[in-house]
PASEBA-1860 file (N, C-alpha, C; in nm, 3 decimals):
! residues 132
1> XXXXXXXX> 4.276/1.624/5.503/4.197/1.517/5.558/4.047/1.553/5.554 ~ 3.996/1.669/5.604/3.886/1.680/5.583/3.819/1.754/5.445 ~ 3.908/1.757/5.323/3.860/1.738/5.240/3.824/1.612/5.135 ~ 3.947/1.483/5.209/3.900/1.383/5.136/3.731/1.314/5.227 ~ 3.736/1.359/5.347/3.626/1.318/5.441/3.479/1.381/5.361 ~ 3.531/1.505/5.315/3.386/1.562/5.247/3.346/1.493/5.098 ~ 3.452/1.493/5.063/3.413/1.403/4.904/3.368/1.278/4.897 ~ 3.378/1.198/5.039/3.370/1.091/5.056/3.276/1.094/5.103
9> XXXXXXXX> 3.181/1.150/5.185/3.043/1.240/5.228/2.939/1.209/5.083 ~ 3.005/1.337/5.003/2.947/1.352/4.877/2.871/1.198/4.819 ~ 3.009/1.155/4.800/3.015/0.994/4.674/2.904/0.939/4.789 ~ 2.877/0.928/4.914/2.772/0.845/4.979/2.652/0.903/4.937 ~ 2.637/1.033/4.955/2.471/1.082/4.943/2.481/1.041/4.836 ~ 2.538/1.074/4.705/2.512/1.057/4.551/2.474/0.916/4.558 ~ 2.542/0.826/4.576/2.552/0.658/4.592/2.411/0.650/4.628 ~ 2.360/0.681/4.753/2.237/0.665/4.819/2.118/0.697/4.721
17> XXXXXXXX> 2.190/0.823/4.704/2.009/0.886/4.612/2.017/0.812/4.485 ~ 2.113/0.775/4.417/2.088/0.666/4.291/2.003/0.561/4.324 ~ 2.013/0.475/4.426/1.955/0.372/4.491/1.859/0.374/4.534 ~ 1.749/0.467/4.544/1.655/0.490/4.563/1.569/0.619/4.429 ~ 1.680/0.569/4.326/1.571/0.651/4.239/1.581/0.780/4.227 ~ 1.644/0.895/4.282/1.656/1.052/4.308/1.768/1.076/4.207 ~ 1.863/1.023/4.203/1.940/1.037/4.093/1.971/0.992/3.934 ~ 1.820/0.948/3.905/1.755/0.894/3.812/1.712/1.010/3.724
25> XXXXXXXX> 1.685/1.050/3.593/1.632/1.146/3.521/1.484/1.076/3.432 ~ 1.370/1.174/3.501/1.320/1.126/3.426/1.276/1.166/3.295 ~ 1.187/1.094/3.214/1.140/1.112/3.021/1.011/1.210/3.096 ~ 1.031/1.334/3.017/0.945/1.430/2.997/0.796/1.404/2.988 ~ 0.698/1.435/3.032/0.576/1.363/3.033/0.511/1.382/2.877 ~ 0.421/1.288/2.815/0.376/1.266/2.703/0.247/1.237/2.733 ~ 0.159/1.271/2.627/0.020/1.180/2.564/-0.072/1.254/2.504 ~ -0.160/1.223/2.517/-0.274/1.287/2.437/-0.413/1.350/2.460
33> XXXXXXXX> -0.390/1.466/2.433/-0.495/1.565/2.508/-0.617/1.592/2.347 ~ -0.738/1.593/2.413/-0.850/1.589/2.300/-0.950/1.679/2.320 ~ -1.087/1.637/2.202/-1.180/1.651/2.225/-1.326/1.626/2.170 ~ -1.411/1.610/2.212/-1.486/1.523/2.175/-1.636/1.595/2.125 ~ -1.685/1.590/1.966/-1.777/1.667/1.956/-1.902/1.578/1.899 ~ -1.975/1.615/1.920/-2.143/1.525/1.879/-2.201/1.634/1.775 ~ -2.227/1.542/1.658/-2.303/1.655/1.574/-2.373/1.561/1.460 ~ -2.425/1.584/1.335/-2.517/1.731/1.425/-2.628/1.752/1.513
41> XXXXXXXX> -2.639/1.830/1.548/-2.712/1.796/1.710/-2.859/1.899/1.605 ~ -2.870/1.937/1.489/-2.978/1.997/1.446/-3.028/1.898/1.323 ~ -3.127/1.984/1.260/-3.142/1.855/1.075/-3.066/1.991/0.981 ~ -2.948/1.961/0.920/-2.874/1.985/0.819/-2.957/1.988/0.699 ~ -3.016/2.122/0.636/-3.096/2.110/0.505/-3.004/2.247/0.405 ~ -3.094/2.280/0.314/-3.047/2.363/0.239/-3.068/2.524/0.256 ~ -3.128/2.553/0.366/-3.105/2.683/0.432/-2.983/2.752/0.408 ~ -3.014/2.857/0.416/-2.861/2.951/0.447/-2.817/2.956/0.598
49> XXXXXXXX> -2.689/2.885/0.540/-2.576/2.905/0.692/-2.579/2.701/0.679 ~ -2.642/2.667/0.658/-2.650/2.505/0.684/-2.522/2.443/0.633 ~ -2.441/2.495/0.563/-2.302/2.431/0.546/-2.170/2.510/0.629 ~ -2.192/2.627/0.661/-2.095/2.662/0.757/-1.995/2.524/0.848 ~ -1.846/2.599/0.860/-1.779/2.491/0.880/-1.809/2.418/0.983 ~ -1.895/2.501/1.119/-1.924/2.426/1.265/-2.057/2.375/1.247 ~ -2.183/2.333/1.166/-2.331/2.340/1.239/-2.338/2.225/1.314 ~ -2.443/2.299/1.424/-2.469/2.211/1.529/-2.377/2.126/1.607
57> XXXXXXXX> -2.301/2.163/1.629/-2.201/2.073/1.708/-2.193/2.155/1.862 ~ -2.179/2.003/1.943/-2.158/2.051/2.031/-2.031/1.956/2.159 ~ -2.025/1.965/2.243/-1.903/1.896/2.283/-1.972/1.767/2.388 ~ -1.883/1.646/2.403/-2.008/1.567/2.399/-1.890/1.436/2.486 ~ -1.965/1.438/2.627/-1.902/1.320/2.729/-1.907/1.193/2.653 ~ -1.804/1.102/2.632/-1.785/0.979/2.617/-1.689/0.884/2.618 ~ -1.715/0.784/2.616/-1.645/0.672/2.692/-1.515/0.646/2.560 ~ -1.399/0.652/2.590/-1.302/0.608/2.454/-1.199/0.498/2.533
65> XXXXXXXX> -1.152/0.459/2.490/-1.000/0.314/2.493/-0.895/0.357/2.411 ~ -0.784/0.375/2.442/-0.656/0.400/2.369/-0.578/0.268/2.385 ~ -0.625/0.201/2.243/-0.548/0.060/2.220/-0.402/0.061/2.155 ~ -0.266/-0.003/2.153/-0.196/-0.013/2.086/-0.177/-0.065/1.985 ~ -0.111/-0.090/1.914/-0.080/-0.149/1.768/-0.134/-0.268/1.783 ~ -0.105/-0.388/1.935/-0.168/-0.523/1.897/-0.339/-0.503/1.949 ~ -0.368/-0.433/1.938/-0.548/-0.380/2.015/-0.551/-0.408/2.152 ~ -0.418/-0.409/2.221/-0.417/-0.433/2.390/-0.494/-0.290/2.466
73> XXXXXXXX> -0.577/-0.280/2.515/-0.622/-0.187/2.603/-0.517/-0.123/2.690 ~ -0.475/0.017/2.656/-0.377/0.090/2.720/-0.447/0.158/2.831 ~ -0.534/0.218/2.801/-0.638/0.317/2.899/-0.772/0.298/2.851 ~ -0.821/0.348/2.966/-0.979/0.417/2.958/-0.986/0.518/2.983 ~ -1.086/0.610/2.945/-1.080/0.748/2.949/-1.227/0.815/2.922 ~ -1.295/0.905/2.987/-1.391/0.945/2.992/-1.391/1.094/2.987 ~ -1.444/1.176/2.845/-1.421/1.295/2.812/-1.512/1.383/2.913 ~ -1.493/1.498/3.002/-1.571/1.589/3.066/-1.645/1.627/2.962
81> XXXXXXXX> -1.806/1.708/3.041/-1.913/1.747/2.986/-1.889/1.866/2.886 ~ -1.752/1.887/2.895/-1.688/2.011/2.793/-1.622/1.917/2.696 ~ -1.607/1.803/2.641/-1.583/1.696/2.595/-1.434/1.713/2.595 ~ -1.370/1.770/2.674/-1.200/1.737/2.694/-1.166/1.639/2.761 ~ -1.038/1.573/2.718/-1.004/1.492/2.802/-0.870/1.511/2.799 ~ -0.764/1.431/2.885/-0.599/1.409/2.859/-0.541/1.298/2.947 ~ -0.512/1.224/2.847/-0.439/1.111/2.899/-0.310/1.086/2.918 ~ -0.186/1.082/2.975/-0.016/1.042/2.983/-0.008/0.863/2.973
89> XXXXXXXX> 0.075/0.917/2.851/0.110/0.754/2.797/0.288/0.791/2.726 ~ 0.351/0.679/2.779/0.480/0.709/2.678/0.450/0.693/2.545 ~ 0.586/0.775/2.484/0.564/0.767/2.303/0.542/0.647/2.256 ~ 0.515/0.678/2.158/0.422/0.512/2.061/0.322/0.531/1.978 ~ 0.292/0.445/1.891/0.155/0.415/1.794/0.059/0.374/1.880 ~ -0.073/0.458/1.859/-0.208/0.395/1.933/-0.296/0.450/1.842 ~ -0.448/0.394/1.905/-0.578/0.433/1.836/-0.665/0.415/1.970 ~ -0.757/0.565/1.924/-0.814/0.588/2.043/-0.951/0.548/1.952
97> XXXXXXXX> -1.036/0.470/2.030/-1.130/0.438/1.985/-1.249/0.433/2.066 ~ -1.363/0.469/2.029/-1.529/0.464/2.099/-1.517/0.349/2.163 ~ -1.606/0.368/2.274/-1.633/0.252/2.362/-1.779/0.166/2.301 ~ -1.756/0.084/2.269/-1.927/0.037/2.257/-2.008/0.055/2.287 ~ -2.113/0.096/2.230/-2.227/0.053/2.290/-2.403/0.014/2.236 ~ -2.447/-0.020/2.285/-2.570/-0.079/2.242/-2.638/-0.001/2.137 ~ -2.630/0.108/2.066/-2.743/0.164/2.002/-2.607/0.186/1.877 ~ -2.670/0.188/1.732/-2.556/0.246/1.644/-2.543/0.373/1.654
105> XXXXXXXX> -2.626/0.460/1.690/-2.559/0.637/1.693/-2.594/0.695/1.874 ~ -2.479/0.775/1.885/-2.367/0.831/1.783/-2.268/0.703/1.779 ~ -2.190/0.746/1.657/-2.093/0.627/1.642/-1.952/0.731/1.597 ~ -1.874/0.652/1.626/-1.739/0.736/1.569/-1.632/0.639/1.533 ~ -1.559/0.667/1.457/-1.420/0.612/1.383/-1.318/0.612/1.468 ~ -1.272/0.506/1.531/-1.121/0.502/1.585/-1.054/0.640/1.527 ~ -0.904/0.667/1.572/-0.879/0.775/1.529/-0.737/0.730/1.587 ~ -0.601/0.695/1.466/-0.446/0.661/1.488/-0.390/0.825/1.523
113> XXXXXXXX> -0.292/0.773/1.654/-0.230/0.867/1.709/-0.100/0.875/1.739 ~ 0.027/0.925/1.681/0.175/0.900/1.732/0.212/0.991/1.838 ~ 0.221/0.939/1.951/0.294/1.032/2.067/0.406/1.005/2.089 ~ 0.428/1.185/2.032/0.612/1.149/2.031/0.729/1.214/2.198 ~ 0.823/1.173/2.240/0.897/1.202/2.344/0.843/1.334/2.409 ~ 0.803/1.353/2.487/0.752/1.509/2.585/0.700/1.567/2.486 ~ 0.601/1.477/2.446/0.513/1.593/2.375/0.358/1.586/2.424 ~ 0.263/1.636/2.404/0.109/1.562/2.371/0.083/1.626/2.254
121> XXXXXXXX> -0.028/1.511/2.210/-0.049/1.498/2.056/-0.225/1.548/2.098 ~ -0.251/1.637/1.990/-0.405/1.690/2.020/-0.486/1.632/1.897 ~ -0.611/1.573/1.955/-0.702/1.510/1.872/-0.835/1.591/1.862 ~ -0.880/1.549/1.789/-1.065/1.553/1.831/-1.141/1.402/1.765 ~ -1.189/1.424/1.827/-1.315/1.248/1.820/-1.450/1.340/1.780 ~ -1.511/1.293/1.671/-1.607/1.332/1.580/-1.715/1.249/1.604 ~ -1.810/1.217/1.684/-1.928/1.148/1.703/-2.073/1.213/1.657 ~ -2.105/1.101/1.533/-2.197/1.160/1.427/-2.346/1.056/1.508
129> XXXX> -2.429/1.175/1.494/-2.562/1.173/1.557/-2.652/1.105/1.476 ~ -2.622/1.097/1.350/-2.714/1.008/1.225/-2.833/1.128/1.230 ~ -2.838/1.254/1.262/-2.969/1.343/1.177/-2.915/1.408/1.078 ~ -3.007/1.425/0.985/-2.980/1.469/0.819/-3.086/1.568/0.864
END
């Protein structure tokens, strides 16, 4: 008797915590962690060292939108003064793209991103300064 009393115990808590979500599993967290560089932040000539793979770059706060496939606004997102950022979004096709704004530079290229099941997908956003 008081083992069918305990199983019957059991099947209630279990019952309960389903019903409120506890016995639910959740999807592994996902999205997309970046970073954001401004360059070139010098004038690029024919000096030595002027083609090296990094010049003048430096990491660079700005405003981006991670739109989906129909250009619906998923997030906003604002890169720290170390130009990192990280956003959680379930898996899917997006494009993280510059926020507008009034002046043409810096300007940068949208940039397509697949985030797949518990993963994050690592970017960088390339914002060109227009100096030669």
């Amino acid at each position: 008797m008081r083992l069918l009393a305990a199983v019957a115990l059991v099947a209630v808590v279990i019952g309960g915590c389903s019903e409120i979500g506890l016995g639910e599993t959740l999807a592994p967290p996902s999205g997309i962690r970046g970073t954001v560089l401004l360059g070139p932040t010098c004038p690029i000539g024919g000096e030595p060292g002027a083609h090296d793979p990094v010049p003048c770059l430096t990491p660079y706060s700005a405003e981006l939108v991670v739109l989906d496939l129909e250009s619906v606004v998923v997030e906003r997102i604002t890169s720290g003064t170390d130009g990192k950022f990280t956003v959680d979004l379930p898996p899917g096709e997006y494009v993280i793209a510059p926020e507008g704004g009034e002046n043409p530079y810096p300007i940068a290229q949208p940039v397509p991103v697949t985030v797949a099941p518990g993963q994050y997908i690592e970017v960088e956003i390339n914002y060109d300064t227009g100096i030669r």
